[in-house]
Structure formats: C-alpha cells, structure tokens
N, C-alpha and C positions, 0 to 999 in steps of 0.2 A: 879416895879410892880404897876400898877396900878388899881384900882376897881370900877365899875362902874353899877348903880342900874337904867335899861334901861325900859322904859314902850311904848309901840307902840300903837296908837290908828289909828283907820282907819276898814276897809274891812283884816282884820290881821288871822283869823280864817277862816277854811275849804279851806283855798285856799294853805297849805302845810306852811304856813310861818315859823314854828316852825322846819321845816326839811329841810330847804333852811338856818336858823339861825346856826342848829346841824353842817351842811355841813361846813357853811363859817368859824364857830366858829375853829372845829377842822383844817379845811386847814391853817388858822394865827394863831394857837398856843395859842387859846383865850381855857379857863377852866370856867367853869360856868354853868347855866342852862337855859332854857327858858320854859315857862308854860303858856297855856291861862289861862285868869283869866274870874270868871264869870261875870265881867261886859263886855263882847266882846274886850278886850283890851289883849294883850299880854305882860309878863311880862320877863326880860332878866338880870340874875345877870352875866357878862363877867368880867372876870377878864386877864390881860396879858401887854405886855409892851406898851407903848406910841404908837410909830407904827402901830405893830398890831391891834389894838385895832381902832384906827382910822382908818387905811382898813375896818375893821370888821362894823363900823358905818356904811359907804360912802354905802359900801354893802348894810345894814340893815335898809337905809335911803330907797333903792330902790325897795327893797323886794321882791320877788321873781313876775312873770308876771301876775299873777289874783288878787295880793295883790292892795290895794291903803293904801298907808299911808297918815294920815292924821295932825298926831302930833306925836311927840316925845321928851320924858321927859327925860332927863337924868341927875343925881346926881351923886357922889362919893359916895359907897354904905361903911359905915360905919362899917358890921360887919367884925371882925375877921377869919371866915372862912377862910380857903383854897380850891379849889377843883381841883383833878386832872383829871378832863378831862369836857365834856360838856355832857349834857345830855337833853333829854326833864326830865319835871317830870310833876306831876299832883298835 
C-alpha cells in the first residue's frame, strides 16, 4: 500500500476536477480525498496499490476536458491514516 500527498496546480477548480478525481479514484480502488484549496490549487490524499495508483495519476495528469493542469506536486504522504473509501471534503 502505498500513500501519496498529490497537489494539482493549473485551471483545477469550477471545471468538475474534484468529481472526475471521486470517479477515477473509486473505479482503481484508490481511498483518499480530494479538496480545493484556497489558493486555486487542488489538493489529493490517494492512497492504494502501486498499479492503481499509477493509473489514478496518468488519469489525474490529464484531468477532466475544461481542466488545464499545469503542475503537479507529488510526495509520499507521511501520515498514518487509513481511509476507506474517497471522498471530496471541504
């Protein structure tokens, strides 16, 4: 299992990016959240196996059709949570 503290920067807000994330998340078995943040950036804790998860990017690299990305940050997300399933949250 791997865990991974994702931050998307670009055109990421009002264009659905957060329910194109929910979608891809639960269809690869990925558990986590995703939240806009208020500097315009969007934020994505995924957690799930090697594989999956690298679908889940390639996906989240592309982002849904009105989105543009522009950077993408990604770390091994340090804390101990678990979560079972993906959500937005606020």
């Amino acid at each position: 299992m791997r865990k991974l503290h994702i931050i998307v920067k670009g055109i990421v807000q009002g264009v659905s990016f957060r329910y194109f994330a929910v979608y891809n998340a639960r269809h690869f078995g990925i558990h986590g959240y995703v939240k806009n943040l208020y500097n315009g950036e969007v934020e994505i804790k995924a957690h799930g196996e090697q594989q999956s998860l690298q679908i889940f990017l390639d996906k989240i690299k592309l982002g849904p059709p009105a989105a543009r990305i522009d950077d993408i940050k990604i770390e091994e997300d340090p804390e101990q949570i678990e979560y079972d399933s993906f959500e937005i949250t606020y």
